[in-house]
C-alpha positions as CSV (number, residue, x, y, z in Angstrom):
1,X,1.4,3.7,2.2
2,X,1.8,1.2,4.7
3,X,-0.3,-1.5,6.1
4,X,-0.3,-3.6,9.3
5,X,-1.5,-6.9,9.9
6,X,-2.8,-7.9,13.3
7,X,-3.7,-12.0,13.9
8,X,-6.8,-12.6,16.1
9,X,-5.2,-15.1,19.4
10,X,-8.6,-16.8,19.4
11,X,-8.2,-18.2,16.6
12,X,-4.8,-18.2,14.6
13,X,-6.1,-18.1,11.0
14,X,-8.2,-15.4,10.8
15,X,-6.1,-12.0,10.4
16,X,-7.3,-8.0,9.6
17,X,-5.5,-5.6,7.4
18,X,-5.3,-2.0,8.3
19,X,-3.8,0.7,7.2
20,X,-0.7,2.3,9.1
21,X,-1.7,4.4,10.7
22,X,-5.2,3.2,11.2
23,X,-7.9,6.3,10.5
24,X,-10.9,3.9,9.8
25,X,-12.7,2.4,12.4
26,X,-13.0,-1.9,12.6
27,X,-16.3,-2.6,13.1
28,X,-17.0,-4.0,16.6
29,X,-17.9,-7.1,15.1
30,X,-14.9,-8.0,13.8
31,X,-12.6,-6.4,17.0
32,X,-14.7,-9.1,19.2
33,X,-12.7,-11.9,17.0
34,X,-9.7,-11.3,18.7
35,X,-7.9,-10.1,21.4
36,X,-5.5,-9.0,18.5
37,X,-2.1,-9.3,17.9
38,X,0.8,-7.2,15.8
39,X,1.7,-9.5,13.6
40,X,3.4,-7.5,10.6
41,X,3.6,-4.7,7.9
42,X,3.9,-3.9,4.5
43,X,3.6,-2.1,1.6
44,X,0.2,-1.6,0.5
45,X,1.4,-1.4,-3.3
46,X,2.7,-5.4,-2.8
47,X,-0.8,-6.4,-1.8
48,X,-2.5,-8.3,-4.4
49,X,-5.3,-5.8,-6.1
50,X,-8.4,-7.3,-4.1
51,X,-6.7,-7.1,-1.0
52,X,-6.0,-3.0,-1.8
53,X,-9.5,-2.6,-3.4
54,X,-10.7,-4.3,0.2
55,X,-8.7,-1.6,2.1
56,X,-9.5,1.1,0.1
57,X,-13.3,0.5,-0.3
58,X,-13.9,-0.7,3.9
59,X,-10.3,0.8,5.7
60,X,-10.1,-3.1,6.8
61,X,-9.4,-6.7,5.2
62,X,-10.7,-9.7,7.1
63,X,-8.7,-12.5,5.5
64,X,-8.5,-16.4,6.6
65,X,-5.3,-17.6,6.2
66,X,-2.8,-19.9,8.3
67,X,0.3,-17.7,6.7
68,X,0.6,-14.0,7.3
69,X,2.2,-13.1,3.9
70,X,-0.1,-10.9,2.0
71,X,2.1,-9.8,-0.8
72,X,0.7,-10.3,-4.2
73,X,2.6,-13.6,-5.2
74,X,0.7,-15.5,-2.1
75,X,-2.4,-16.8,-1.8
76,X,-4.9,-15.8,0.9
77,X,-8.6,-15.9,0.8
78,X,-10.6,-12.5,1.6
79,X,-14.0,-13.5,3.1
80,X,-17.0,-11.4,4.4
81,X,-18.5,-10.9,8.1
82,X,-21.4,-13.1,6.7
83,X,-19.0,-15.7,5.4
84,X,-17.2,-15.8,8.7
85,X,-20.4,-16.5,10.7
86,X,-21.3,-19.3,8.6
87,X,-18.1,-20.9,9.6
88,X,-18.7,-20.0,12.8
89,X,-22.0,-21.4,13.3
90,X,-21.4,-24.7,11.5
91,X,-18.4,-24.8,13.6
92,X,-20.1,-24.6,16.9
93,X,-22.9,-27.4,15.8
C-alpha cells in the first residue's frame, strides 16, 4: 500500500499523510491548514509503526516536520488537532 504526502503552503512544516488512493475523508479542520501541496509517496510498510498505526486508526497523519522523509529511520513528530491549535494560538499572541 502506498501513501502520499501533501505539505500545507501556509505553513511549510506541517504535512498530512494519506493513503494512495485516499478513501478516508480529512477532516475540514485540518484541509483549512493548507492550500495543499503533492509533495511525495511511499510505501506504507517503511513508515515508522506510529506513523502506520496513525493511518490505519484515522485514514490521516498530521505530522510537523521541516523534512518530508517519513521512512522509519527519520524522525518526525506526529501531533494532534488539539496540539496544533496550541501552537497556533500561542503563536498568534
Amino acid at each position: 500500500m502506498r501513501y502520499k504526502v501533501m505539505r500545507s503552503i501556509k505553513d511549510p512544516g506541517l504535512h498530512v499523510l494519506l493513503p494512495n488512493p485516499s478513501r478516508y475523508k480529512v477532516p475540514e479542520e485540518i484541509l483549512r491548514f493548507g492550500p495543499w501541496r503533492h509533495v511525495a509517496v511511499g510505501d506504507v510498510l517503511r513508515l515508522k509503526l506510529e506513523d502506520r498505526l496513525s493511518l490505519a486508526r484515522h485514514g490521516y497523519v498530521l505530522v510537523r516536520t521541516l523534512s518530508p522523509d517519513f521512512a522509519a529511520e527519520h524522525s518526525a513528530s506526529i501531533i494532534s488537532l488539539d496540539q496544533w491549535r496550541k501552537i497556533k494560538a500561542v503563536a498568534s499572541e
